[in-house]
N, C-alpha and C positions, 0 to 999 in steps of 0.2 A: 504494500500500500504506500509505503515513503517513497519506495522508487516510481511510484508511477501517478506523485502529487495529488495523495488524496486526502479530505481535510481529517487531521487527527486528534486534535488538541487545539484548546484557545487558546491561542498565543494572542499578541499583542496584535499581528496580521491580521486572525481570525476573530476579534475580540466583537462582531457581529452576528458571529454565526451562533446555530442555536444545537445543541443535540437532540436528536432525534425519537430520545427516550427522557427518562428523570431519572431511569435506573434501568439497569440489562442483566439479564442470565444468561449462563453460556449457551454454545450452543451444542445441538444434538440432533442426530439422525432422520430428527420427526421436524425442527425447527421449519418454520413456514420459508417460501422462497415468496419474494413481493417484488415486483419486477416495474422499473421507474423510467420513465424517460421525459425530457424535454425540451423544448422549442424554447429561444431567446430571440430578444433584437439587441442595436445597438445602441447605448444613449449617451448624453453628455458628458457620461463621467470616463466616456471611452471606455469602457467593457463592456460583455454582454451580457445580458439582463434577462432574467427569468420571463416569457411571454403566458405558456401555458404548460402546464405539468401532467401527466396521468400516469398512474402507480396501477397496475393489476395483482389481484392476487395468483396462485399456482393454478388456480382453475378457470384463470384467464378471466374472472369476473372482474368490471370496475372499481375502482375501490374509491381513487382520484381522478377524475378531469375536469381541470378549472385552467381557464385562461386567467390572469395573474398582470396587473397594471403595475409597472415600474413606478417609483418616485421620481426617477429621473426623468427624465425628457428625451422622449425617443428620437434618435435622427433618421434611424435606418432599422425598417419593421424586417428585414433579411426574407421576404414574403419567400423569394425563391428557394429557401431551406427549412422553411421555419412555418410556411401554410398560413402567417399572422397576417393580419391585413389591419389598417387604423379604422377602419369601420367596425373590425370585430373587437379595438379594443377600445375604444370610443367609451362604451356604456359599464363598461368592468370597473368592481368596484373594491374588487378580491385582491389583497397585497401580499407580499413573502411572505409576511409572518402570521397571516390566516392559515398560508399552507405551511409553517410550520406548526402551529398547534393543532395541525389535520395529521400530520405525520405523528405527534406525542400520544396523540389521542387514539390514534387507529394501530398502529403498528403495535405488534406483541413485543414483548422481551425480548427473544429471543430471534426475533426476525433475521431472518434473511435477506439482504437487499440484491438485485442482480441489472444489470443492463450493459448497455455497447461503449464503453469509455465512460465508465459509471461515473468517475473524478471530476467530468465537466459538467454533470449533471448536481452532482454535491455541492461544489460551488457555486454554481446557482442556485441552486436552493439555501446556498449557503447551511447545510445541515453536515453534521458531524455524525459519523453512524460507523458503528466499530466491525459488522460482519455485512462482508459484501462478497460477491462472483461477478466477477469483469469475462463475458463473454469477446471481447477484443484480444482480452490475455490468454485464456484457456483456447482458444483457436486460434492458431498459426499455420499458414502455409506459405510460408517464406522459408524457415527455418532458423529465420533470425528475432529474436525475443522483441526488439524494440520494432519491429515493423509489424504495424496494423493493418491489418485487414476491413474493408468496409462492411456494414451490416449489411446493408444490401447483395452482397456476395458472398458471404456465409449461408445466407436463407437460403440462395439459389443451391449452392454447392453441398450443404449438409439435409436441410430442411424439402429442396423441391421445391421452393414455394419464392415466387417473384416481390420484393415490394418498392416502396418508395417510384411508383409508374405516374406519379401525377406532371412529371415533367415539372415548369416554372410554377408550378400554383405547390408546389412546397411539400416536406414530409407530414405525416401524421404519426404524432406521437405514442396512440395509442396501437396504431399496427407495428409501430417500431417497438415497442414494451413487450410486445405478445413475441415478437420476432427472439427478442433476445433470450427470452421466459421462455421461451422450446427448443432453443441453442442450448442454453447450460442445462435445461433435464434432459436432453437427448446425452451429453456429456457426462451427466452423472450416469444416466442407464446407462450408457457403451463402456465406463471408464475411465480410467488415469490417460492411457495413450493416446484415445480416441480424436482426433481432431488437430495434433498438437505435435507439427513435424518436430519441434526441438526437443520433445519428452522423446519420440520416437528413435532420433538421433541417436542420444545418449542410452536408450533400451538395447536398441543394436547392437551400441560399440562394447556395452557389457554382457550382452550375450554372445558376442565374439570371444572374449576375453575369458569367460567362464568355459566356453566351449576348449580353448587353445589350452587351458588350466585342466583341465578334465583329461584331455589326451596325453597330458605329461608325468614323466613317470613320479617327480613332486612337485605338486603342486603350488606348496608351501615357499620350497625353496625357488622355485621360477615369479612367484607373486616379489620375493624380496629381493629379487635381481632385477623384473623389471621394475620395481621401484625406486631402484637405484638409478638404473639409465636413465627414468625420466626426471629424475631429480638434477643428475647429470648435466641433460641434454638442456641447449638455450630454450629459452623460451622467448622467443619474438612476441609475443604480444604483449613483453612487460618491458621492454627494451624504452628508455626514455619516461617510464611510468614514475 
């Protein structure tokens, strides 16, 4: 979660944001999964700004969607990503911190949060929430951990299922929540590996390793030799580190 800027703690930065509970239990096997997503625009304070939110639960029922009026001052409603238009938010009269006491109020203990780069989603909403699944993280097909892949092309490639088709008239958040909400249980059903060339990577090179160990007559004594060479051997990727 620190490596991939997600809010954890009120610091002095965060000293707006709210948690998303007043007390949490851990979690466990049955912990509910509540799947978030959101739409921003752009406003005067130069960030992007919360426009509308929707939270599903694991059975895909609504739980949240509420469009959500900035204090700031909109410059750029982002229609062509975001579906927000100023007529739709004209009459809204719903602010962040309505939706945070919808998130205090609704969400269990022990909740599970999940969505597509969940971290941009949390600061917008500006909420702090300690147990989350980043569907962006647990699927990879690069084989490189820091390249993302778009939700739109996880659904097509894992799921069979097309979305984000409206062209310039913008996402909807709540096909986007559902999207990511059958990404990560299809992940829990399949698996550790399932999904996820760089898990898969490292599976390989240690069942190589195990297999090469297996065929030697000690196994023991070949683990502590090659541990030596590679102890040994440069290692270029720390060269100037």
């Amino acid at each position: 979660m620190i490596t991939e800027g997600y809010p954890l703690a009120k610091t002095r930065a965060l000293q707006n944001y709210a948690f998303s509970r007043k007390f949490y239990s851990p979690v466990t096997n049955n912990s509910p999964l509540y799947a978030v997503d959101c739409e921003m625009c752009l406003t005067t304070a130069r960030v992007n700004e919360l426009t509308r939110v929707t939270m599903v639960d694991e059975d895909e029922n609504t739980i949240i969607d509420e469009l959500v009026k900035p204090r700031n001052k909109i410059i750029n409603y982002l229609t062509q990503y975001s579906g927000i238009t100023k007529q739709m938010l004209d009459p809204v009269t719903t602010r962040i911190e309505d939706i945070q006491a919808a998130f205090q109020r609704l969400l269990p203990p022990d909740a599970i949060l999940v969505g597509q780069s969940l971290n941009f989603d949390l600061h917008a909403l500006k909420i702090i929430h300690p147990y989350v699944i980043d569907s962006s993280y647990i699927f990879n097909i690069h084989g490189i951990r820091q390249k993302k892949t778009k939700l739109k092309t996880l659904s097509s490639l894992f799921l069979g299922e097309e979305i984000q088709t409206a062209g310039m008239d913008g996402h909807c958040s709540k096909e986007d929540s559902v999207a990511s909400l059958r990404l990560v249980k299809l992940r829990l059903k399949k698996g550790l590996f399932f999904g996820d060339t760089v898990i898969e990577r490292y599976e390989n090179k240690l069942m190589q390793y195990a297999r090469e160990l297996a065929e030697s007559g000690n196994p023991i004594e070949d683990l502590s030799r090659e541990r030596t060479r590679r102890e040994r051997k440069p290692n270029r990727g720390l060269v100037g580190v």
